[in-house]
N, C-alpha and C positions, 0 to 999 in steps of 0.2 A: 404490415410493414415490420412488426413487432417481432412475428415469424419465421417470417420469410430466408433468413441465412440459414435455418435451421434445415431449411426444403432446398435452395442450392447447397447446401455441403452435404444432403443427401443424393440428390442429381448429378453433381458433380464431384464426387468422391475424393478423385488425385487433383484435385483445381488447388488455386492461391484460397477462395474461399473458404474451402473447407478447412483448409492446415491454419488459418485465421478467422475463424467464423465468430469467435470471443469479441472482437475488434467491434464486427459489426451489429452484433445484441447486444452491446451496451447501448445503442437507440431506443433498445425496451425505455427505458428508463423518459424517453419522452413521451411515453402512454403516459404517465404521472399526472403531465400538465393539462389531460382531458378531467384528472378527478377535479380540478378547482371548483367546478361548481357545486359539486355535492359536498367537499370539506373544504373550508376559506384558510385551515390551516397553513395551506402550498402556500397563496397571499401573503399571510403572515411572514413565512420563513424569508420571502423575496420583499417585502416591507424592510424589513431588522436587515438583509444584506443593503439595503438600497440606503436606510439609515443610520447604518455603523460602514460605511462604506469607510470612511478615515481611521478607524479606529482596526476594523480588517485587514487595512492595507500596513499598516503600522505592527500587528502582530503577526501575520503574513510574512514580515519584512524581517522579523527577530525570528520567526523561527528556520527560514532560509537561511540568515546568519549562522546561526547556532547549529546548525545541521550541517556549514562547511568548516564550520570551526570544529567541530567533534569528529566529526571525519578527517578532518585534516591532522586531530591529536592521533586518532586511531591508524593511520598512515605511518607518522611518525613512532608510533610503538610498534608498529609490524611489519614494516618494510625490507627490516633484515634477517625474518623468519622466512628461510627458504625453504622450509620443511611443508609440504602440504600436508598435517598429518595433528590430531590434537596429541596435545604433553600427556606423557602418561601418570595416573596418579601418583604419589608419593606412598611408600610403602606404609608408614603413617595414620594413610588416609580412612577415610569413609570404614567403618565398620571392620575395620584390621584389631588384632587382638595384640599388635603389636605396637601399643600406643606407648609412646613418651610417658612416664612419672612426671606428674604433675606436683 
């Protein structure tokens, strides 16, 4: 199962698979849950999700906030740069032998 988009996006080459096949190998990722019985670690990590469940959901909750508030400043600083292009350095700058007296 693990494999298998790898062998449709080789079969079907021009397909929606192939141009997406990323999508579907992140399923690898539930081979994992067959190691439980040899490392109890996975347990662990799914215990502490199941017992900080409130505490998760609470810092979860701040960093969603905090991520549309700092995008929202970052919005607001750049939404009248219509230049698609970065600033160029000041003459000044970086390793210029034309530095200001200090």
């Amino acid at each position: 199962l693990g494999i298998a988009p790898f062998y449709f996006a080789l079969a079907f080459p021009n397909s929606w698979i192939a141009a997406n096949d990323f999508y579907l190998r992140l399923f690898r990722i539930v081979r994992l849950i067959k190691l439980d019985k040899y490392f109890p670690s996975i347990t662990l990590i799914d215990d502490v999700v199941r017992l900080k469940r409130k505490v998760l959901t609470v810092t979860g909750f701040a960093a969603v906030t905090l991520w549309i508030i700092f995008a929202a400043f970052l919005y607001l600083a750049e939404n009248l740069d219509t230049e698609n292009a970065v600033d160029p350095v000041p003459v000044y700058g970086c390793g210029s032998s034309n530095r200001p007296a200090i």
